[in-house]
Backbone and ligand atoms as CSV (ligand in chain L), in Angstrom:
chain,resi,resn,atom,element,x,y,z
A,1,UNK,N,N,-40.453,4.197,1.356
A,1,UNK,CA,C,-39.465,4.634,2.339
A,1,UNK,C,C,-38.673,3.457,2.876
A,2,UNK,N,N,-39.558,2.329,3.109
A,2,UNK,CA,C,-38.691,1.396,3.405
A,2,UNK,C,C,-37.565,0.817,2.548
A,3,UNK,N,N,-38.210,0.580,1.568
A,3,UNK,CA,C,-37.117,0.374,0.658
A,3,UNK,C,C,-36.152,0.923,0.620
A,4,UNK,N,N,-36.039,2.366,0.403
A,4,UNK,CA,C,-34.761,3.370,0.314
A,4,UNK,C,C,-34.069,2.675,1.188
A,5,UNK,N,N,-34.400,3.009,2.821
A,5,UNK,CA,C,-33.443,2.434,3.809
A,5,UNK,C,C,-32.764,0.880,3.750
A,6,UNK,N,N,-33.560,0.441,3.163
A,6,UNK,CA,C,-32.651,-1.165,2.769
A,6,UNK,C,C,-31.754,-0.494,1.469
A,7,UNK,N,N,-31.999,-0.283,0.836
A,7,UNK,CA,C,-31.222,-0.171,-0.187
A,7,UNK,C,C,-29.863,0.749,0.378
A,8,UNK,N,N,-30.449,1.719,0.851
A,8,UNK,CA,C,-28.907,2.490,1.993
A,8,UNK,C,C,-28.175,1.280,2.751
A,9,UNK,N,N,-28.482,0.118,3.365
A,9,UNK,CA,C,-28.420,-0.916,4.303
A,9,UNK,C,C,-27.143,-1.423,3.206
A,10,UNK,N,N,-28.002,-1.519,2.266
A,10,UNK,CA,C,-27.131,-2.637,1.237
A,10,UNK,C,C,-26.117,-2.073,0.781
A,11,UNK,N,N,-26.085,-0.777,0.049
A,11,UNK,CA,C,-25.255,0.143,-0.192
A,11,UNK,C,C,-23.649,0.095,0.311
A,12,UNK,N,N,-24.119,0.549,1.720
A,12,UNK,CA,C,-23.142,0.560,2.956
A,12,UNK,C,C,-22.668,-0.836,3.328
A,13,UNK,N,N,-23.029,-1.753,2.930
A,13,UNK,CA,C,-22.149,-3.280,3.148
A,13,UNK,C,C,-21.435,-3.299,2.020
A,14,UNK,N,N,-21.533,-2.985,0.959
A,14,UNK,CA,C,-21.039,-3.006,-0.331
A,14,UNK,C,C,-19.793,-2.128,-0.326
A,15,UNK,N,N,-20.173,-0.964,0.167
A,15,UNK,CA,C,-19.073,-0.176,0.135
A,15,UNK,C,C,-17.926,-0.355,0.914
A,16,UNK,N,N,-18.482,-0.991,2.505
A,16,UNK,CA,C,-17.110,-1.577,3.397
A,16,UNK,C,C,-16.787,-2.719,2.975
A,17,UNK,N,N,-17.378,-3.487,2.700
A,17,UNK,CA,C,-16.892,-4.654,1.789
A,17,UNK,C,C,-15.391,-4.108,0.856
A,18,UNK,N,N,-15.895,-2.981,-0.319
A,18,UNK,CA,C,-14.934,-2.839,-0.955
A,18,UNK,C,C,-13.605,-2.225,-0.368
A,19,UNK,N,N,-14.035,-1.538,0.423
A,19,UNK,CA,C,-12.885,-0.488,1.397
A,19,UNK,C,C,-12.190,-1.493,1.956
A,20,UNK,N,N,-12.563,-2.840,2.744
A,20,UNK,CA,C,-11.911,-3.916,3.311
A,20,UNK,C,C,-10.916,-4.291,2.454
A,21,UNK,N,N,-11.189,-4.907,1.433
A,21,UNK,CA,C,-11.037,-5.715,0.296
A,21,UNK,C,C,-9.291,-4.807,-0.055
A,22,UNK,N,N,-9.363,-3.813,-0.318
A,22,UNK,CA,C,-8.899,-2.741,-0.519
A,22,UNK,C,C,-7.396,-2.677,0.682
A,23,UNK,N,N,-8.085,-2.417,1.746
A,23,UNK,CA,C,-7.487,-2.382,2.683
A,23,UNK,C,C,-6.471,-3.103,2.692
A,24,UNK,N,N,-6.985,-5.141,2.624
A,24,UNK,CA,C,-5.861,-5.960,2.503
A,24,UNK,C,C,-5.324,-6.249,1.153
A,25,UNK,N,N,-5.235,-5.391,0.540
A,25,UNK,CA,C,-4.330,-5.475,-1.067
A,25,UNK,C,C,-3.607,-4.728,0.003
A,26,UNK,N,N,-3.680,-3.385,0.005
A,26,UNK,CA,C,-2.437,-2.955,0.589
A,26,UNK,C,C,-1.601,-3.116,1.723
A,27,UNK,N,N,-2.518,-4.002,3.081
A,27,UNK,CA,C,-1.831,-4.016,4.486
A,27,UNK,C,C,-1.934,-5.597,4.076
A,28,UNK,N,N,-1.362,-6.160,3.263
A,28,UNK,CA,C,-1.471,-7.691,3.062
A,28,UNK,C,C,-1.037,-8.274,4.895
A,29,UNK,N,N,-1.092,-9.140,5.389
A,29,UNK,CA,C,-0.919,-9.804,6.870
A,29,UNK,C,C,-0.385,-11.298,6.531
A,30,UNK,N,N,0.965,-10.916,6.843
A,30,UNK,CA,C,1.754,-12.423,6.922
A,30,UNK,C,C,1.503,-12.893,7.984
A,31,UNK,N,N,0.392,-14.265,7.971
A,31,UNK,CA,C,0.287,-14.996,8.999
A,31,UNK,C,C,1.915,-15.841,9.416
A,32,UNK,N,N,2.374,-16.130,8.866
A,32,UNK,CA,C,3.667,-16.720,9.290
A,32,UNK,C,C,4.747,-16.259,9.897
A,33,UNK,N,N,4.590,-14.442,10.213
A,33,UNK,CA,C,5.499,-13.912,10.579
A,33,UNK,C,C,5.580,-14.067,11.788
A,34,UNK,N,N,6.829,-14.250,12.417
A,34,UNK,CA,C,7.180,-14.259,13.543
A,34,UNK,C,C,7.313,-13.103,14.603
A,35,UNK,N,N,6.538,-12.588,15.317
A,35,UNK,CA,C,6.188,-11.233,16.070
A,35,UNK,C,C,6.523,-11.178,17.432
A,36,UNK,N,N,7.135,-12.920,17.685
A,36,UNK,CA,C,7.761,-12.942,19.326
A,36,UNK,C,C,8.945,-12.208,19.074
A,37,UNK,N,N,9.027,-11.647,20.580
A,37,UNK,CA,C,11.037,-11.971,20.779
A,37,UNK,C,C,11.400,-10.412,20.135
A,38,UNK,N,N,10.219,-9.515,19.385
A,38,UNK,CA,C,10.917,-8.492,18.866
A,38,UNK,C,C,11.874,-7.691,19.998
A,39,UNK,N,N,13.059,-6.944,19.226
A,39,UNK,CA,C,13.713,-6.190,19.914
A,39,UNK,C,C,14.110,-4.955,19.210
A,40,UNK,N,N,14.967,-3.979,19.887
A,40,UNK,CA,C,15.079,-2.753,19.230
A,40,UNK,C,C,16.354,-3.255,18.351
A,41,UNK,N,N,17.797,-3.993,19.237
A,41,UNK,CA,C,18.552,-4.051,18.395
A,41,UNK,C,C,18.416,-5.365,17.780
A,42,UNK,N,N,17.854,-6.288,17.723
A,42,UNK,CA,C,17.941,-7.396,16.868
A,42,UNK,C,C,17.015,-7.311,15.937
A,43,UNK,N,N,15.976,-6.651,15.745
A,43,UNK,CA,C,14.803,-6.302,14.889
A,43,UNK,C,C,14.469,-4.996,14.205
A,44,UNK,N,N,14.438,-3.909,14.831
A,44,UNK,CA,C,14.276,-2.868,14.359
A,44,UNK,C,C,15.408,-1.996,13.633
A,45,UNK,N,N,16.548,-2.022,13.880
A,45,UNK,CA,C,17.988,-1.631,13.517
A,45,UNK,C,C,18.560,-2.240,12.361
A,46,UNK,N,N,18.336,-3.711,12.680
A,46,UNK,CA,C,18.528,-4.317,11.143
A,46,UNK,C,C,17.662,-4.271,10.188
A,47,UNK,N,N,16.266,-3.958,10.424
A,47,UNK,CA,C,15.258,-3.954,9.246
A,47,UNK,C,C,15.418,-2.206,8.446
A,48,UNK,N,N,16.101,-1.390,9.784
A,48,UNK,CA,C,15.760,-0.081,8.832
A,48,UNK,C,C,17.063,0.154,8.275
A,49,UNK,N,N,18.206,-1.233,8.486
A,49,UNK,CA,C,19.540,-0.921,7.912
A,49,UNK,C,C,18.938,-1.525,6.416
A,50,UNK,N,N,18.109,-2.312,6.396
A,50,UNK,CA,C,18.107,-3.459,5.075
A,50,UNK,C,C,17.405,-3.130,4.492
A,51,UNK,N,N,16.127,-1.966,4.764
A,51,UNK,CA,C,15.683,-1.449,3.863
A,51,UNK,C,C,15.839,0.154,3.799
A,52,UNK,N,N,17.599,0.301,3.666
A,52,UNK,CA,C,17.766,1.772,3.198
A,52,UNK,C,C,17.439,2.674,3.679
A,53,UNK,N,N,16.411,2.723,5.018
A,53,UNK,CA,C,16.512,3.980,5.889
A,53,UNK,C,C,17.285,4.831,6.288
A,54,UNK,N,N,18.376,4.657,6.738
A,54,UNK,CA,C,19.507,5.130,7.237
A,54,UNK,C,C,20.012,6.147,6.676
A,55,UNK,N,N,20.737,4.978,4.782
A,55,UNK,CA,C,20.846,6.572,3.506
A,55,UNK,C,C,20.142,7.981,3.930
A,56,UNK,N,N,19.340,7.914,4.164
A,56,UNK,CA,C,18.307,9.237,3.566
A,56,UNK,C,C,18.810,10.028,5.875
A,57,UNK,N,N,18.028,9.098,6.510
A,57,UNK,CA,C,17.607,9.130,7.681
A,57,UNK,C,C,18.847,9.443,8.863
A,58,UNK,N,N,19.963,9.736,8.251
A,58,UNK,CA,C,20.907,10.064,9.682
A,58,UNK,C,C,21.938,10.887,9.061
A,59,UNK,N,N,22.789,10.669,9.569
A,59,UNK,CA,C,23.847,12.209,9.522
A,59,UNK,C,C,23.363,13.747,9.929
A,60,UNK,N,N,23.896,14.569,9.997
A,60,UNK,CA,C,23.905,16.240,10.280
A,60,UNK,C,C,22.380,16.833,9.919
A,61,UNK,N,N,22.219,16.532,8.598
A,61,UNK,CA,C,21.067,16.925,7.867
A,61,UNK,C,C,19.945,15.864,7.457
A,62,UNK,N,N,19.547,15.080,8.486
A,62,UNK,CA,C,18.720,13.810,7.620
A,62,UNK,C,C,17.239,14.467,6.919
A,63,UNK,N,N,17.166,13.631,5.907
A,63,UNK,CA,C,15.468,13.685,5.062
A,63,UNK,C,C,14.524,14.301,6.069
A,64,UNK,N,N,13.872,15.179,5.995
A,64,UNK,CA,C,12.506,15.492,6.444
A,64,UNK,C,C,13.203,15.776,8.132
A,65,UNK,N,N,14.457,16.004,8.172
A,65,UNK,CA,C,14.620,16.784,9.645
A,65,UNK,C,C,14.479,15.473,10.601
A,66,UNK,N,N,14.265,14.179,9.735
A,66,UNK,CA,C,13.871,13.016,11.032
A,66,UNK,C,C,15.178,11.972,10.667
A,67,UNK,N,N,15.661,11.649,12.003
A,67,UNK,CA,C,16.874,10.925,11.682
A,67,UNK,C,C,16.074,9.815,12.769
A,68,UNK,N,N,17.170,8.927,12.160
A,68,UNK,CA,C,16.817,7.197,12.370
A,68,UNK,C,C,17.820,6.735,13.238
A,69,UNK,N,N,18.921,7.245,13.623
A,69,UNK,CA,C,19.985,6.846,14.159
A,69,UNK,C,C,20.032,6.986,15.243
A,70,UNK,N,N,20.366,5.954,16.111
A,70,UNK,CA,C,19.886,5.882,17.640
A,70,UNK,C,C,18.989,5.522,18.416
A,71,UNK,N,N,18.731,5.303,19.124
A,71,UNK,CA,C,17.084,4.642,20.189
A,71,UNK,C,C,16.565,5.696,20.210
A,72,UNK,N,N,16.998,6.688,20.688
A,72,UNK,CA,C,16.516,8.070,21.419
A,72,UNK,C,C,15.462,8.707,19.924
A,73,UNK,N,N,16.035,8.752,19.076
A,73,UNK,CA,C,15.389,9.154,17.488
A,73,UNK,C,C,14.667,8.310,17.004
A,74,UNK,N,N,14.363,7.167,17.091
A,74,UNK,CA,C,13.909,5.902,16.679
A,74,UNK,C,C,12.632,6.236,17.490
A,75,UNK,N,N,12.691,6.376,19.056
A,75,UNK,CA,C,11.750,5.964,20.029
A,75,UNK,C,C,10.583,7.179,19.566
A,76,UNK,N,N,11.557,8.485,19.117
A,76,UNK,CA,C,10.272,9.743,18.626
A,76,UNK,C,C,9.726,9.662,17.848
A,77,UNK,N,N,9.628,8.515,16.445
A,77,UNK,CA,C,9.197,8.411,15.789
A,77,UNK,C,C,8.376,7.388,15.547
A,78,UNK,N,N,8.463,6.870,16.937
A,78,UNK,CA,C,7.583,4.923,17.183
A,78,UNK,C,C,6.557,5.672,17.867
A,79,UNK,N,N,6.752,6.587,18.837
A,79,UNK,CA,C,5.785,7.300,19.566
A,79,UNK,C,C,4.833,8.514,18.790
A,80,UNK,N,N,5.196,9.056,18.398
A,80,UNK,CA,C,4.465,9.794,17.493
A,80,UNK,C,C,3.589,9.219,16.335
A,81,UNK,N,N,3.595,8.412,16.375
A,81,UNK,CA,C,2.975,7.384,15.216
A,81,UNK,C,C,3.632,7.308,13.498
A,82,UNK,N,N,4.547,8.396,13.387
A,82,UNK,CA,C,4.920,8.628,12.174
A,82,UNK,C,C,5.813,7.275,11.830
A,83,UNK,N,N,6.536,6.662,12.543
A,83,UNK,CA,C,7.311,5.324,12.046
A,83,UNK,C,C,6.361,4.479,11.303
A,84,UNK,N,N,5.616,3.768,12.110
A,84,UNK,CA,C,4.227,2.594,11.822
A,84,UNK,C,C,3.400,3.567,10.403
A,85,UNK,N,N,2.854,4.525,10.474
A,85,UNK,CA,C,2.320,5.041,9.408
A,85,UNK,C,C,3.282,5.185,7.984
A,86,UNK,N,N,4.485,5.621,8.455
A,86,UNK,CA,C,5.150,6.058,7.026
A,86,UNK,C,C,5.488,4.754,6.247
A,87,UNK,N,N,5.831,3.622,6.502
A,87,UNK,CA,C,6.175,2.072,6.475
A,87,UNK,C,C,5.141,1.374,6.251
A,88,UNK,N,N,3.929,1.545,6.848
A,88,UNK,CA,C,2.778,1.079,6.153
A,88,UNK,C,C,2.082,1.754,5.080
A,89,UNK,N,N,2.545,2.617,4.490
A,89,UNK,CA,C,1.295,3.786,3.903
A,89,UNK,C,C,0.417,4.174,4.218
A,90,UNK,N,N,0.135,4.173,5.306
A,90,UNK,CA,C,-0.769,4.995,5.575
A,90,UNK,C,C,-1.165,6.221,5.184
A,91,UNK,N,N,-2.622,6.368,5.190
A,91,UNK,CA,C,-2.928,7.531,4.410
A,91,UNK,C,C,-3.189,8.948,5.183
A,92,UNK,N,N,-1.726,9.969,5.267
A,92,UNK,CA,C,-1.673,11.147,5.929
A,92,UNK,C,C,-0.288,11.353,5.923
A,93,UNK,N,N,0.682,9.780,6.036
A,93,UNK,CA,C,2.018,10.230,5.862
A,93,UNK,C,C,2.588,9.651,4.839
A,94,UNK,N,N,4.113,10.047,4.826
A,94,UNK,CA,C,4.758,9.978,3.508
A,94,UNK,C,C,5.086,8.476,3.915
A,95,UNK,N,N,4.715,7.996,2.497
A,95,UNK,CA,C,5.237,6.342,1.884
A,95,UNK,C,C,7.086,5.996,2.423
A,96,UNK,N,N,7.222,5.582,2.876
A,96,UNK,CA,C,8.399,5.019,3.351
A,96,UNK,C,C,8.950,3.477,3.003
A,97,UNK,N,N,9.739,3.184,2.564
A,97,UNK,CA,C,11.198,3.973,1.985
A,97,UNK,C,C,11.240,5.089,0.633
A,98,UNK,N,N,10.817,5.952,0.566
A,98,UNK,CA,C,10.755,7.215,-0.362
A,98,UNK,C,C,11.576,6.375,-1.290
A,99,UNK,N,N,10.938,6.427,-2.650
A,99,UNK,CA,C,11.734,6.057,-3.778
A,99,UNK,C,C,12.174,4.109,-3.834
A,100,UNK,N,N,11.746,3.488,-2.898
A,100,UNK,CA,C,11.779,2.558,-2.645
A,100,UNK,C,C,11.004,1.563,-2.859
A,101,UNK,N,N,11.220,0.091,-2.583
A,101,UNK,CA,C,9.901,-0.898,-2.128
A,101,UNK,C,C,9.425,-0.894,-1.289
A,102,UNK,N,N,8.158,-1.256,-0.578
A,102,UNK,CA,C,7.613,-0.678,0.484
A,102,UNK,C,C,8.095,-2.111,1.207
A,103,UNK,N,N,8.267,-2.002,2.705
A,103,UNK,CA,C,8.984,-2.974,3.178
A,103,UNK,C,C,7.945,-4.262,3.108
A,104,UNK,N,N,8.408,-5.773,3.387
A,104,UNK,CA,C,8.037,-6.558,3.676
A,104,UNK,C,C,6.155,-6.654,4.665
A,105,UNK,N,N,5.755,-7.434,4.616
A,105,UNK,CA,C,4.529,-7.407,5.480
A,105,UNK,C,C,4.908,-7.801,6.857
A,106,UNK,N,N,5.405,-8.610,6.454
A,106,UNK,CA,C,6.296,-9.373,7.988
A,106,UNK,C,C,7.451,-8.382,8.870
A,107,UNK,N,N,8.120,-7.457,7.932
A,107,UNK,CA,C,9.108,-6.306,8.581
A,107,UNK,C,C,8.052,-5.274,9.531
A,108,UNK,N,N,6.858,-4.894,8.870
A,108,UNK,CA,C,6.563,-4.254,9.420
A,108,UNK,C,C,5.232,-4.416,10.407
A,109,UNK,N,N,5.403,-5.752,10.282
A,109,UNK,CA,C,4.174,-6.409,11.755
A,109,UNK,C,C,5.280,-6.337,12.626
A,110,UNK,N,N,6.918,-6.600,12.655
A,110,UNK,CA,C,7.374,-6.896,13.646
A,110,UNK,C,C,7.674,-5.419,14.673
A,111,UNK,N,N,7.688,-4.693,13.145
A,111,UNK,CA,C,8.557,-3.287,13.844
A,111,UNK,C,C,6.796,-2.552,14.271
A,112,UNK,N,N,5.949,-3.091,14.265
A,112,UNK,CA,C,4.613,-2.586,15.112
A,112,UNK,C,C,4.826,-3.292,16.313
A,113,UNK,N,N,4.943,-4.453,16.101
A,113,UNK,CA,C,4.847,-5.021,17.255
A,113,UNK,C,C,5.817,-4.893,18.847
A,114,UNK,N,N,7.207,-4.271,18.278
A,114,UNK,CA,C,7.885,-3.944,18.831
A,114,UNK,C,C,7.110,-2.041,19.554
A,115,UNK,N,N,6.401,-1.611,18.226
A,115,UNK,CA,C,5.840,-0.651,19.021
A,115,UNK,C,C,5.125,-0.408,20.230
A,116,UNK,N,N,4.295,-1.696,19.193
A,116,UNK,CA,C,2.903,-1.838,20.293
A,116,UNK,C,C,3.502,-2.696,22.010
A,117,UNK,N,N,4.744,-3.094,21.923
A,117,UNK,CA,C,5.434,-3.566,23.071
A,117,UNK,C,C,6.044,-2.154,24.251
A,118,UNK,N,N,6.287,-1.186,23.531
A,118,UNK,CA,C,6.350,0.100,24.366
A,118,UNK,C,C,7.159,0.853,23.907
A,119,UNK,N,N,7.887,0.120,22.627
A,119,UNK,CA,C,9.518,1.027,21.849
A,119,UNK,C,C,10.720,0.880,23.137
A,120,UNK,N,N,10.681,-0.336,23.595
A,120,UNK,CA,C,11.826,-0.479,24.361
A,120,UNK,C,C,13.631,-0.502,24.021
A,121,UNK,N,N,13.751,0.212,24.368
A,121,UNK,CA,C,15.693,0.043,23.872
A,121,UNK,C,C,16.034,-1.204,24.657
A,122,UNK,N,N,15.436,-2.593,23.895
A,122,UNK,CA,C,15.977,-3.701,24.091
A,122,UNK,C,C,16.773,-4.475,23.390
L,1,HEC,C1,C,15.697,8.482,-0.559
L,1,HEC,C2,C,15.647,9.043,0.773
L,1,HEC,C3,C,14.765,8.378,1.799
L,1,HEC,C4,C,14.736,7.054,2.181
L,1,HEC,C5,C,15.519,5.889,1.582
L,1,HEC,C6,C,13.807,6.964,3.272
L,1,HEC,N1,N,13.278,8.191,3.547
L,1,HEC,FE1,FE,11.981,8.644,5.049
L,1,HEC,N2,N,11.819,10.544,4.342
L,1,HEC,C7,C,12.567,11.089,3.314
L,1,HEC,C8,C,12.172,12.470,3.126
L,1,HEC,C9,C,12.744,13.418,2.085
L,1,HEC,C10,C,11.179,12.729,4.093
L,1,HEC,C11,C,10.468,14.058,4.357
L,1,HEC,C12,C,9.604,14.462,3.250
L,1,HEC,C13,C,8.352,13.705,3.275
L,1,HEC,O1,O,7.730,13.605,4.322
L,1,HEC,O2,O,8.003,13.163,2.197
L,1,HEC,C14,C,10.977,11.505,4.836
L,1,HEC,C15,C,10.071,11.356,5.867
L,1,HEC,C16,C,10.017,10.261,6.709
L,1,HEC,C17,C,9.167,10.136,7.869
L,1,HEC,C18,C,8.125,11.146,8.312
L,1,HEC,C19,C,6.835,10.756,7.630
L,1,HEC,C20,C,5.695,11.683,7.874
L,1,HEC,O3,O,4.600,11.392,7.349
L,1,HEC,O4,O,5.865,12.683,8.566
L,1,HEC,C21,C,9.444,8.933,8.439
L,1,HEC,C22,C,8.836,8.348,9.722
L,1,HEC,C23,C,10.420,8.277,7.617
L,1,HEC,N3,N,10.749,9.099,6.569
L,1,HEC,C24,C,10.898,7.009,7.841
L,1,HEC,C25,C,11.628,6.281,6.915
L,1,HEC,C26,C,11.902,4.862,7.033
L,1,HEC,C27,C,11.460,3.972,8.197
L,1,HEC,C28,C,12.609,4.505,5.929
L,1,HEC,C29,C,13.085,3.122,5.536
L,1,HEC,C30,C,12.045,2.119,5.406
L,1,HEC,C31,C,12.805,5.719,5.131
L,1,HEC,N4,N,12.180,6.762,5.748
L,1,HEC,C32,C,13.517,5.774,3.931
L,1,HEC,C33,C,13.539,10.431,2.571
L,1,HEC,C34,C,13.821,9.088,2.665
């Protein structure tokens, strides 16, 4: 019996081990990125102009009913968690930029960080 339970012990390090491992292939972490100073219009506006958000994300009829255009639309989608998830891949929402490269590591520590700052229209 004892054994089993070590061997479960070991098991379960092995397995978060790999899930970790895993984890940072995909959420790679640019230590060099710069995460001061974020803002809505100097940071967040230009990153979702430069990586093609917009195309899909504004006018009359945008993609998926969610438009990107504006603070006010921006701020519902920083708050709801769907911005930070769709941009990171996260697993529940859709991969963002649809059909795209997935943005930078550094684009999207900043545009968290701007989240995790309160989604200010600064
Ligand atoms: C080629 C068109 C296209 C582009 C480019 C695009 N999107 Fe989308 N996006 C869609 C469509 C279509 C949906 C709705 C269908 C779906 O959820 O897959 C969607 C859904 C979303 C959602 C909701 C995700 C969810 O899980 O509910 C968010 C947030 C979003 N997009 C943000 C972005 C951001 C940020 C970018 C730029 C990095 C971007 N999109 C680029 C087409 C696009």
């Amino acid at each position: 019996m004892k054994k089993a339970g070590l061997l479960i012990i070991l098991l379960s390090a092995v397995f978060a081990a790999c899930y970790y491992d895993k984890d940072e292939l995909i959420n790679p972490t640019d230590l060099n990125c710069n995460t001061e100073n974020v803002s809505y219009s100097g940071t967040v506006v230009p990153l979702l102009q430069a990586n093609g958000c917009l195309g899909c994300h504004s006018g009359g009829a945008p993609s998926g009913n969610i438009s990107l255009s504006g603070y006010a639309a921006v701020k519902t989608v920083a708050l709801n968690g769907k911005l930070h998830g769709a941009i990171n891949h996260t697993p529940g929402f859709s991969p963002m930029p649809q059909g795209g490269n997935k943005m930078s590591a550094c684009a999207i520590q900043q545009i968290k960080a701007w989240i995790d700052a309160g989604s200010i229209d600064n």
